[in-house]
MARZA-873877 format. One record per atom (N, C-alpha, C): y negated, z, x. Coordinates in steps of 0.1 Angstrom, whole numbers, plus 5000, padded with zeros to 4 digits. Example, Ala and Ser with C-alpha at 12.3 -4.5 7.8 and 13.67 -1.06 7.14 Angstrom:
505750785132;504550785123;503350785132;502250715128;501150715137;500050795129;
REM end
This chain:
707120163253;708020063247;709420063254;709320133265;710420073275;711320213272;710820293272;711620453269;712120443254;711420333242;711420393229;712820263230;713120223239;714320093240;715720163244;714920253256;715920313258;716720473250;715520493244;716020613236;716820533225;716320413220;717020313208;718620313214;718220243224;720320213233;720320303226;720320433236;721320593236;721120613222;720620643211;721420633200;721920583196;721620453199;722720323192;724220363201;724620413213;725120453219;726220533208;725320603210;726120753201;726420703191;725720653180;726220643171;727320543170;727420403181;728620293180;729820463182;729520503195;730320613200;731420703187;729920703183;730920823168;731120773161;730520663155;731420543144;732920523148;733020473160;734120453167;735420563169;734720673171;735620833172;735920843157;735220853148;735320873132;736420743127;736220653130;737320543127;738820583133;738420603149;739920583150;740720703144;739920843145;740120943136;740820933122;739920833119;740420833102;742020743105;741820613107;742720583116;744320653117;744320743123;745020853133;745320923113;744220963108;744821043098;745520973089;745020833084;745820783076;747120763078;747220733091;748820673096;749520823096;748820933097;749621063097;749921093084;749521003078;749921083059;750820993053;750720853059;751620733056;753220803063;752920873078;754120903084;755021013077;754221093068;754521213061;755321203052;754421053045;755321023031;756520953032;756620883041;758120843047;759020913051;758721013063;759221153063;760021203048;759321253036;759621283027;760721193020;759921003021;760720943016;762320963019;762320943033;763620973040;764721063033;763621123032;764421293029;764921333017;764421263007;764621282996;765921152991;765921053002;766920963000;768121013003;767821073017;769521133020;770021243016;768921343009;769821442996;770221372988;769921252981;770221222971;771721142976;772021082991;773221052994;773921152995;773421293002;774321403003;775321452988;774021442983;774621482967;775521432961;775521262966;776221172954;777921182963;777721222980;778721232984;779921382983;778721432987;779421592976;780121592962;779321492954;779921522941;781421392944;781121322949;782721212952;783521332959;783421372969;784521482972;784821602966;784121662955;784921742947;785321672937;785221572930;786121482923;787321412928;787121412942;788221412949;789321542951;788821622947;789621772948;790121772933;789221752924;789521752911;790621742904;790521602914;792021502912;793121622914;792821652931;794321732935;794621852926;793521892916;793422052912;794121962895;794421852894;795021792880;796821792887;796621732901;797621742903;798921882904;798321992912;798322102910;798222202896;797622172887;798122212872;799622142867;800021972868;801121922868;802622022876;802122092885;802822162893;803122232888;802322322884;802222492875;802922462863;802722322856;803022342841;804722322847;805122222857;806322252850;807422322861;806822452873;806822542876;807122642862;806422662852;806322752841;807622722834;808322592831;808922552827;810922552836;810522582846;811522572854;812022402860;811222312858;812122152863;811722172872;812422202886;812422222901;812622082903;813621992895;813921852901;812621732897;812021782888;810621682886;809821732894;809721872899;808521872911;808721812921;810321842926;810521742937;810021592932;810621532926;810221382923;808821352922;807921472919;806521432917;805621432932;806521502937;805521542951;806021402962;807221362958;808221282969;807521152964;806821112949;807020982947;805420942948;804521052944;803121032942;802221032956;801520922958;801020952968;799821022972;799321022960;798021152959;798421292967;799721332970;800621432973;800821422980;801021342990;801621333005;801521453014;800321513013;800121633017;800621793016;801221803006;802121912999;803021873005;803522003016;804622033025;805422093018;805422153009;806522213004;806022342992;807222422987;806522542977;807722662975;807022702968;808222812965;808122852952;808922942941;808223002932;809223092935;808523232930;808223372929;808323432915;809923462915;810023582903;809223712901;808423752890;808123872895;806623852901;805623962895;804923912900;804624092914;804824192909;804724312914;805824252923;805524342943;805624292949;807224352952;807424462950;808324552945;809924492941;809824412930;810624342925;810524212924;810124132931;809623992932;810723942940;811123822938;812123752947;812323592941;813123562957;812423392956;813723302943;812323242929;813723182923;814123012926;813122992933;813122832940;812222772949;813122702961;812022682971;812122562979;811122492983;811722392988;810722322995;810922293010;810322263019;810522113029;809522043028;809221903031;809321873048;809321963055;809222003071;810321993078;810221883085;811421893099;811422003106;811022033109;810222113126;811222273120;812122333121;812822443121;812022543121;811122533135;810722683137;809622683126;808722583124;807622593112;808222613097;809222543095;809922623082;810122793086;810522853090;810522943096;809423033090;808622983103;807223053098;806523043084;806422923077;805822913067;806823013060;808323023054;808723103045;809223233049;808223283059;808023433061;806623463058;805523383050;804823393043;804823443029;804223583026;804623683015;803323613007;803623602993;802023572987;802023692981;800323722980;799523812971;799523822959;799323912955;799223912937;797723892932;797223782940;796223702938;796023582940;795223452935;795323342939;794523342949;794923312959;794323302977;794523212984;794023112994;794023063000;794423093015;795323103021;795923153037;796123053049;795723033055;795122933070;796822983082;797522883084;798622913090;798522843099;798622843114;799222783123;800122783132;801222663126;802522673133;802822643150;803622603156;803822553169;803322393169;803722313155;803422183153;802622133145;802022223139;800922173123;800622293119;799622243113;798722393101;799222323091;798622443084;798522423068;798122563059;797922543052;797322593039;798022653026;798522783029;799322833016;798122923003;798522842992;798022882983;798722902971;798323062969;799523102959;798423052941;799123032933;798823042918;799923122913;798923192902;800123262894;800323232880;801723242878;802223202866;802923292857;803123252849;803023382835;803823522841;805223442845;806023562848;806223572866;805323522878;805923502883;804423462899;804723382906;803923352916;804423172920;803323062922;803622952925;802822912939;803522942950;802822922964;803022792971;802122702970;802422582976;801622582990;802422492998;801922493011;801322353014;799822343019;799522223021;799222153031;799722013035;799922013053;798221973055;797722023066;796222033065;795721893074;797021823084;796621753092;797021663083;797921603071;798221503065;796521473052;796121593052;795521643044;793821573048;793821573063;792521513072;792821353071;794021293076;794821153075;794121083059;794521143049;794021103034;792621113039;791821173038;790321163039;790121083050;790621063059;789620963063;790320813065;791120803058;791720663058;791020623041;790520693038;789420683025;788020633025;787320563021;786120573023;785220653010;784220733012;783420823007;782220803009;781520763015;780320693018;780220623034;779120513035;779120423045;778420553057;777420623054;776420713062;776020793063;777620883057;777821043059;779521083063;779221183068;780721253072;780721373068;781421443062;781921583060;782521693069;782221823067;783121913067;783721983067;784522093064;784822173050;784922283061;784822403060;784922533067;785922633052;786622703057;786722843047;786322943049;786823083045;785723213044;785723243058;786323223066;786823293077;786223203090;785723093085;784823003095;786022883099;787122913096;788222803102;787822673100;788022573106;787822443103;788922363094;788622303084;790122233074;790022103072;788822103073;788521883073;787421873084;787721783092;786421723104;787121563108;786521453109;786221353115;787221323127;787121493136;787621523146;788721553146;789821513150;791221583147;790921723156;790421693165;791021813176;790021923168;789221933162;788222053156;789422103143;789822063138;790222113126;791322253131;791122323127;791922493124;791322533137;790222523139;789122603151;787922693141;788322833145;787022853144;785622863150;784722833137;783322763145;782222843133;781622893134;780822933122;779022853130;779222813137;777822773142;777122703131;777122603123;776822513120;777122613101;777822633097;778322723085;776922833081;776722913096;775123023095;773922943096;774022843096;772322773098;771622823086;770822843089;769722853073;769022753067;770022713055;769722583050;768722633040;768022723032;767322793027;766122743029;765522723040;764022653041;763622493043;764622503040;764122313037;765122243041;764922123054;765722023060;765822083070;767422023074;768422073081;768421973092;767621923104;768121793110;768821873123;770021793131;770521843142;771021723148;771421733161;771821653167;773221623168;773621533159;775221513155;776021503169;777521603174;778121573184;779521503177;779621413169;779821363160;779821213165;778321143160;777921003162;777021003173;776621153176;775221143189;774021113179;773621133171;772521083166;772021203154;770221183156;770021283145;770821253131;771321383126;771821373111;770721473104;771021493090;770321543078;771421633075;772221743080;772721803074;773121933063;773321883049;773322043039;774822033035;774422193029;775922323029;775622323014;777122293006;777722302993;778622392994;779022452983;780122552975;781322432970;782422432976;783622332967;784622472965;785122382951;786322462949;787522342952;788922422953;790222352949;791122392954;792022302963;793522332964;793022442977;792522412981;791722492996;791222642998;791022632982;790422802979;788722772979;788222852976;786122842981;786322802996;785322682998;785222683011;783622593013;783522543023;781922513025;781822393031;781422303020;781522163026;780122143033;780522093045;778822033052;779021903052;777521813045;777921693048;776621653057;776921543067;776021513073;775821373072;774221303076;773821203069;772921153082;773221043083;771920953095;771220943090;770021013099;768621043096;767720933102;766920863093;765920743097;764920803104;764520703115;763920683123;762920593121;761620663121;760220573116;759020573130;758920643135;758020703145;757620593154;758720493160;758120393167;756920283157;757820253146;756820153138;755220203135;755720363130;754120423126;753520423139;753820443155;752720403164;752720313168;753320173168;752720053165;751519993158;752120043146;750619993136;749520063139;749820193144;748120263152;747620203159;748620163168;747820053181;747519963174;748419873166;747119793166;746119803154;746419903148;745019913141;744219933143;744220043157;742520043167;742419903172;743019853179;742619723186;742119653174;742419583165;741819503159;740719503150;740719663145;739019703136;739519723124;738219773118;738619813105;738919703093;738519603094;739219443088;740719453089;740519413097;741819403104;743119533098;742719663097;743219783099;743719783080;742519743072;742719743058;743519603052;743419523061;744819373059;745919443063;746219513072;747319583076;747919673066;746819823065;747319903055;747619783036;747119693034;747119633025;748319573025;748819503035;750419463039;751719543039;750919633046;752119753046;752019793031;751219863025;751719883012;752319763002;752119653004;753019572998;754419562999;754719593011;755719573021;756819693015;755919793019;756419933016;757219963002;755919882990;756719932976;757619812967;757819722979;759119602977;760019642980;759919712997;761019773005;761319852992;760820002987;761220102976;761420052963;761519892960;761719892947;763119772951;762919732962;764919662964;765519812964;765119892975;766320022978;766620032963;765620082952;766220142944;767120072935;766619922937;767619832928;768919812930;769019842949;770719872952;770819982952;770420112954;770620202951;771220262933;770520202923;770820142914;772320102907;772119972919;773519912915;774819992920;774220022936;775620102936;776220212928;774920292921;774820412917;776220312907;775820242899;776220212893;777620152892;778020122899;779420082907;780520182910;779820282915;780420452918;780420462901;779220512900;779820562879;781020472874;781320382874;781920282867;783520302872;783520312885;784420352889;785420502895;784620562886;784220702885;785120742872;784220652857;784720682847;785920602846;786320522849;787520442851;788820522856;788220602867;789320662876;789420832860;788420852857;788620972848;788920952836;789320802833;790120802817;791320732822;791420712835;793120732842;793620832835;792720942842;793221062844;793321122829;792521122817;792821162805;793921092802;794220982801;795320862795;796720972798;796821012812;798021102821;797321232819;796421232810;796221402811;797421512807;797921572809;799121692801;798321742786;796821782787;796221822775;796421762767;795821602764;795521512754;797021492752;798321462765;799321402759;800221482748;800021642759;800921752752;800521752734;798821762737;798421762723;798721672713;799021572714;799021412705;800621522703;801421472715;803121482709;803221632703;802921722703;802721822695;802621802683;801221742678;801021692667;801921612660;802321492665;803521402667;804921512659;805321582670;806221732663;806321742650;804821792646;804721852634;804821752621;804521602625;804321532616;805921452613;806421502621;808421402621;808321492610;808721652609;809521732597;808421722587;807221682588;806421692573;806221542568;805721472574;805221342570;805721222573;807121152575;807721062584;806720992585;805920922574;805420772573;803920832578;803420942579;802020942584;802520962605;803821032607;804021032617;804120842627;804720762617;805220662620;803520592623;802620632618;801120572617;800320622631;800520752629;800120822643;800720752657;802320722654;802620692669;801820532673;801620442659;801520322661;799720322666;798720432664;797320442663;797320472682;798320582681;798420612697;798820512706;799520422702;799920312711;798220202715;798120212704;796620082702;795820142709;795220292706;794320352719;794920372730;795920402736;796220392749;796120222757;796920132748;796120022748;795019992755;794220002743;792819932750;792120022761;792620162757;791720212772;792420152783;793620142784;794320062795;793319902798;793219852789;793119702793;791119682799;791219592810;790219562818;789019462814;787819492818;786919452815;785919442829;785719302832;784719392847;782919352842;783119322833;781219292826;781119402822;781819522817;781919612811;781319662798;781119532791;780719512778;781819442765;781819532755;782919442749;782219432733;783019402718;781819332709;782119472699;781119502693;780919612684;782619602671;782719502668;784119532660;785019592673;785619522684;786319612688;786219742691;785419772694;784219922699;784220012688;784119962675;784620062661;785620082658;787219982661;788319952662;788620062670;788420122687;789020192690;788620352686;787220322681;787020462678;787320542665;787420412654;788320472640;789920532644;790420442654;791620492658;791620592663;790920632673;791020752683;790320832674;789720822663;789020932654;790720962644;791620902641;792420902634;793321012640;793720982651;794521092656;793821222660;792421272661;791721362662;791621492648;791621392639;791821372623;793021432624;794221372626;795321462626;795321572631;794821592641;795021722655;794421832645;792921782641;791821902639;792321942619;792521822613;792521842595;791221842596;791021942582;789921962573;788721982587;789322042599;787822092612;787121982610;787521822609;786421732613;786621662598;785121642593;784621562584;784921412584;785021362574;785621212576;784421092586;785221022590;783920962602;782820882590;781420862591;780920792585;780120672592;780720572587;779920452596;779420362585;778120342591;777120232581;776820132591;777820052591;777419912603;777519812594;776119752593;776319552591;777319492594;777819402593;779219322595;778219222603;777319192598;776519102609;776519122623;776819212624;776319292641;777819312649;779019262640;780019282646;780619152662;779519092654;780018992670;779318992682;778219092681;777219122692;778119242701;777619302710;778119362724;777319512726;778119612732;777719712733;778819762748;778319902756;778919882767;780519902762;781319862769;783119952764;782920052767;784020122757;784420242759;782920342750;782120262747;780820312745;781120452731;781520402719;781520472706;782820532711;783920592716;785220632720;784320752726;783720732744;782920842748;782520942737;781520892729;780220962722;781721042712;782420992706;783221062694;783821162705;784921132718;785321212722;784121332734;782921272735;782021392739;781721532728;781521432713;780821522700;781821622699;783421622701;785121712697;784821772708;784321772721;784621822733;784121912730;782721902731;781722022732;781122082720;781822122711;780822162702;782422222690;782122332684;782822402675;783522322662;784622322662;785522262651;786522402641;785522392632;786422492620;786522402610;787522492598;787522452584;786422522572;785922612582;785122652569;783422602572;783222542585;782322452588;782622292594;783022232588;783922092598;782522032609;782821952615;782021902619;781621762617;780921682618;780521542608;780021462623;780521362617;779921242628;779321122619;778121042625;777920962619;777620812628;778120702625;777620592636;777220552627;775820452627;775020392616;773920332626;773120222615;772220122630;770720122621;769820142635;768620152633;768020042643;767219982635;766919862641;767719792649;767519762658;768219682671;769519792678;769619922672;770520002681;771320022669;772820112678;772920212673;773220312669;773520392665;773220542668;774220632661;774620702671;775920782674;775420972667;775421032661;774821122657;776221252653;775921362654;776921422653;775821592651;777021692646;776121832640;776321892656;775221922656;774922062670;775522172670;776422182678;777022342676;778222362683;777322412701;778022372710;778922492712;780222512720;780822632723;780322722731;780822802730;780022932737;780722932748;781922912753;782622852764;783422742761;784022692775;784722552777;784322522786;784922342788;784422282794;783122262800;782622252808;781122222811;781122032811;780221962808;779821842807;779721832816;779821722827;779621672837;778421542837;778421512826;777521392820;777721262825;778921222834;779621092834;779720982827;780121012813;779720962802;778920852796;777820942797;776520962790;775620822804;776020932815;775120822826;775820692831;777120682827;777820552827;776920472822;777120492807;775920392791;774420372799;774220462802;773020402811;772920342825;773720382828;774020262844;774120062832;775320092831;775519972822;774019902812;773419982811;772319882803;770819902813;771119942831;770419962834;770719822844;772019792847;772719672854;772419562845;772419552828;772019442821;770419422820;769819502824;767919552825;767919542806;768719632799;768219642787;767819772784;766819762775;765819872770;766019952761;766120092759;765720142743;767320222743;768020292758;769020402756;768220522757;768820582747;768320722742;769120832743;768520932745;769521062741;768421192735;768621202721;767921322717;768621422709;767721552710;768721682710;767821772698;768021812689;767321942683;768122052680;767622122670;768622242670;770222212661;769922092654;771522062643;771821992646;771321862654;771821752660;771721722671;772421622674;772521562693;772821402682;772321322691;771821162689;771921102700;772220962704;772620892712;772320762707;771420692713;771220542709;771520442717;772420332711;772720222718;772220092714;771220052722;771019922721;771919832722;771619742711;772919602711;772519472719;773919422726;773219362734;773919212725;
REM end
């Protein structure tokens, strides 16, 4: 009896023993898969910041690469006294030290037909206009006794347009800017030089350390000499005034490691009760935490779009394309049509108009919303003739006092002209018309074979906006003759 008690213990022994190894075990694995997916979580949150920061900084180049065509066009034209005025008055510019244009593009017979430089400093004037440009458009890394900068020739029909960009006025604008709360940039060019850093004293150093990492197998973490702290840092391709060059951006990297061995401790200490009220907490905890992030993540997304497309129908309103285009049109219509010209100017005034005027709900009511797009279809109408088919709209008059996002039916008309083929012996047809509770923007399929590329700003604006109102039922569908857009009415 006394041996079969004690052989009882020692397996009761072993078995509490291995129960207890097998728990904490499981234990140990669970919290290693919980730590994995946070890991991941992490990671997939700060590409998505890298990305949304990347894409604000080449929209920030964008800008300078609209400013820089303004240059060119009227470089082409010869107004040397409007470039001065444009560079001296705008402050997007501040940075443009000066330029030159170049008769001639062979190197042979080329000589200077106008030039003009922004630069106190003697010996740096100097140097910069002993800078020969190429008979290519190139980007050239200069450093003077008192400043760098950046010559970048463009060429023009008959000739060469080399503007020089001051690189440290050029760091000043960026970071007297804000671009995100929890990343910093860097921009490198081919040659490894430094052109944007945080750091004044790094910029026009070469450094390729950080440029050769092999971002190719996953995540990039390093120890920022920067903030001191782990970052998440990935390598992008930007284009612009800069030439190709390689933006790195880097991102503070969350730190989970102490909390996940906390909850291990005390999940052994307390038992497996105890361990499944925990993991039961934490998952509540966890997918509250991930459904606020995404709701501000969300909103802000949605904040940035908004003020994204705001900042990019600035920029069309001052586009040179659309304006040259309209007044062109305008041209043709004084010697043929006075009284249709006189209609045109008055249509053009009302759309400039209301894209001008403010809204911060960013919702306005379906009559005005068809109001600016009959109009802005009117002067399109002019531009294209017979190319576009007459607009067809089948809207209730009931539905005109209800709400749709602004700018909503304007987008879709001027997305359907953007991207997709306009002839006379095929026109293209647009139709707005309402299906149930929406409604629906529909136009013929038949995209260019070059152009513009879509950025889809647009498109993900209308959905930010009815994603900020939590309304239901935005659509976008595509087959082979049509593209369709549905807007629910709010």
């Amino acid at each position: 009896m006394s041996s079969g008690k004690k052989i009882w213990n020692k397996r009761s022994v072993l078995l509490f023993s291995g129960g207890l190894i097998t728990f904490v075990v499981l234990v140990f694995c669970m919290l290693h898969l919980m730590n994995q997916r946070l890991e991941r979580l992490n990671s997939t949150i700060l590409k998505e910041i890298n990305a949304e920061s990347a894409l604000l900084v080449q929209k920030e180049f964008d800008v300078f690469d609209q400013s820089i065509f303004l240059l060119r066009t009227l470089a082409e034209t010869k107004e040397f006294s409007s470039i001065d005025r444009l560079i001296q008055e705008d402050s997007k510019k501040k940075f443009i030290a000066g330029y030159q244009i170049w008769k001639g593009k062979d190197e042979s017979v080329r000589s200077i037909l106008h030039q003009q430089l922004f630069i106190p400093l003697a010996a740096d004037r100097l140097q910069l206009l002993s800078v020969t440009p190429k008979e290519s458009e190139t980007a050239t890394f200069i450093k003077t006794q008192d400043g760098m900068y950046i010559a970048r020739q463009f060429m023009l029909d008959d000739g060469i347009l080399q503007v020089y960009i001051d690189v440290k006025k050029l760091n000043e604008y960026f970071w007297t800017s804000s671009l995100g709360n929890r990343s910093y940039f860097e921009i490198y060019n081919a040659d490894g030089i430094c052109l944007i850093n945080p750091e004044l004293e790094k910029v026009g150093v070469q450094d390729n350390r950080k440029v050769r990492l092999d971002y190719s197998k996953g995540n990039v973490v390093i120890n920022s000499d920067f903030i001191k702290l782990p970052v998440l840092i990935q390598k992008y391709k930007i284009h612009g005034i800069l030439g190709e060059c390689d933006l790195l951006l880097s991102t503070l990297f969350l730190i989970t490691d102490e909390e996940v061995t906390g909850i291990a401790n005390l999940s052994i200490l307390l038992g497996l009760v105890l361990v499944f009220a925990i993991v039961v907490f934490l998952t509540i905890f966890y997918l509250q935490r991930r459904k606020n992030h995404r709701l501000e993540v969300n909103n802000l997304h949605y904040q940035k779009e908004q003020a994204l497309l705001k900042f990019e129908q600035l920029q069309e309103k001052m586009d040179p394309h659309f304006l040259f285009n309209s007044l062109g049109t305008l041209q043709q219509l004084i010697g043929k049509d006075g009284k249709l010209a006189k209609s045109f100017v008055t249509k053009l005034a009302r759309v400039y108009r209301k894209l001008l005027s403010a809204d911060d709900s960013g919702l306005s009511l379906i009559s005005t919303e068809l109001e600016l797009a009959e109009e802005y279809f009117f002067l399109q109408k002019i531009r294209f003739g017979d190319g576009l088919s007459p607009l067809d709209v089948q809207l209730d008059l009931s539905l005109r006092n209800r709400k749709v996002p602004r700018l909503s039916l304007q987008i879709l008309l001027e997305n359907a002209i953007k991207h997709n083929e306009i002839s006379a012996e095929n026109p293209l047809s647009i139709r707005i018309y309402q299906q149930d509770q929406r409604i629906v923007v529909s136009n013929d399929l038949r995209l260019r074979l070059s152009g513009d590329e879509s950025n889809g700003y647009g498109t993900q604006f209308l959905a930010n906006i009815y994603d900020y109102y939590q309304v239901s039922g935005f659509e976008i569908t595509e087959d082979k003759s049509s593209f369709k857009v549905f807007l629910p009415i709010i």
